[in-house]
Structures are given as structure tokens and as C-alpha cells.
C-alpha positions in Angstrom: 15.1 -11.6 10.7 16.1 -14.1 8.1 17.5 -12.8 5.3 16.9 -13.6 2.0 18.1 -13.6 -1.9 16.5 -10.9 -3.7 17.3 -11.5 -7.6 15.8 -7.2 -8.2 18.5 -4.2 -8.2 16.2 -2.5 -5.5 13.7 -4.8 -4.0 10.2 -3.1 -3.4 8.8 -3.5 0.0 5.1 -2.5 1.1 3.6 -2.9 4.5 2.1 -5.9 4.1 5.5 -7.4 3.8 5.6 -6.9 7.1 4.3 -10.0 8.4 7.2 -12.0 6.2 9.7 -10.3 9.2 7.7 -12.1 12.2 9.0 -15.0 14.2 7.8 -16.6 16.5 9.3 -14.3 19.5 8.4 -11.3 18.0 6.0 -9.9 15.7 6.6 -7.2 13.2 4.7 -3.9 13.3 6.3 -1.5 11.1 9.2 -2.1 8.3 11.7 0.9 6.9 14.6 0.7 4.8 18.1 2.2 5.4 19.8 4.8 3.2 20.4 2.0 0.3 16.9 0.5 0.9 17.9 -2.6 2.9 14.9 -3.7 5.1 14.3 -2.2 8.7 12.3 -4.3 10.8 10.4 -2.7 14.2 9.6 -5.4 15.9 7.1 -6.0 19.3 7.9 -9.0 21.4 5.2 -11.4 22.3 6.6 -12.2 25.9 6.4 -9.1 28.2 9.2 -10.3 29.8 11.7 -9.3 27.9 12.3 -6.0 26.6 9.6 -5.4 24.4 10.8 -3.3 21.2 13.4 -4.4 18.8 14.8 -2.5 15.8 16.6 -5.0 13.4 18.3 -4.0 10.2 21.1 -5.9 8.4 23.2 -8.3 11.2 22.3 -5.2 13.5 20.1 -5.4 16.3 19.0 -2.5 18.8 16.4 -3.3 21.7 14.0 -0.2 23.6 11.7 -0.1 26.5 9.2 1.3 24.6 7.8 2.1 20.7 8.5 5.6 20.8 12.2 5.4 21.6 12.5 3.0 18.9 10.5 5.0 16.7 13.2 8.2 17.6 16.1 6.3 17.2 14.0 5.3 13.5 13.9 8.7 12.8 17.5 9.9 13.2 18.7 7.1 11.1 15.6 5.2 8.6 13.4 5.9 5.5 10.2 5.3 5.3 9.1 2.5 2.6 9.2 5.5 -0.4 12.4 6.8 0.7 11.8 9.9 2.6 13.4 10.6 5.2 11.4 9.9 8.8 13.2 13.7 10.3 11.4 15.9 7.9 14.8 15.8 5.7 17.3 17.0 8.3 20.1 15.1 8.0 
């Protein structure tokens, strides 16, 4: 993920923004933000050799077997692009 200067006090993300969050190993699917609406990237790898999910937020990075247990982990701890919380609002 390379990250970038936002000159905003909350910067505004949409899906398509998605694409921005690609590289060339790995493509992004689905973006989220974290409880003070830094970007969360879910991203799929394009070589099935390696591990094929990655969730990346901040200088954090944390790698799944498959997209539902990174969607899980998502849930315990993201927000989706509005702000709601992924669990229903359980904290």
C-alpha cells in the first residue's frame, strides 16, 4: 500500500478507490477504514503461490488462507466505507 498526503481532515473514500490500493502482486477487492477512518485494504494476490489474502491497514499487515477469514478478522476490528461497524455494532 503506498501511502499518501491527504490535505482533507477526514479523507472520503468510495469503492472505486479501490483500484488506487493495487500493486502489481496483489490486487485490491474491498477497502474499509479503521476506527479514525484510515484506509483498510483487502487485498487478493495474483500468484497462487503465495498465501492469497492480505489485510493491510497503516504499516500493519495480516495475511489469510482464504477471504472469509480475512473478512472475520474485518469484522471484529473495521468499518465499512460509512462508518458502521462490520459486527452489527458489537463492540
Amino acid at each position: 500500500m503506498f501511502h499518501k498526503l491527504i490535505y482533507q481532515k477526514k479523507a472520503v473514500f468510495s469503492d472505486a478507490d479501490a483500484r488506487k490500493f493495487s500493486t502489481d502482486d496483489y490486487t485490491c477487492v474491498k477497502l474499509l477504514l479503521t476506527k479514525r477512518g484510515r484506509p483498510v485494504a483487502i487485498l487478493e494476490s495474483n500468484d497462487t503461490k503465495n498465501w492469497h489474502w492480505r489485510v493491510q491497514y497503516g504499516f500493519s499487515t495480516v495475511i489469510f488462507k482464504s477471504y472469509a477469514e480475512a473478512m472475520q478478522f474485518c469484522r471484529e476490528h473495521f468499518f465499512d466505507l460509512n462508518g458502521k461497524p462490520l459486527n452489527g455494532g458489537r463492540v
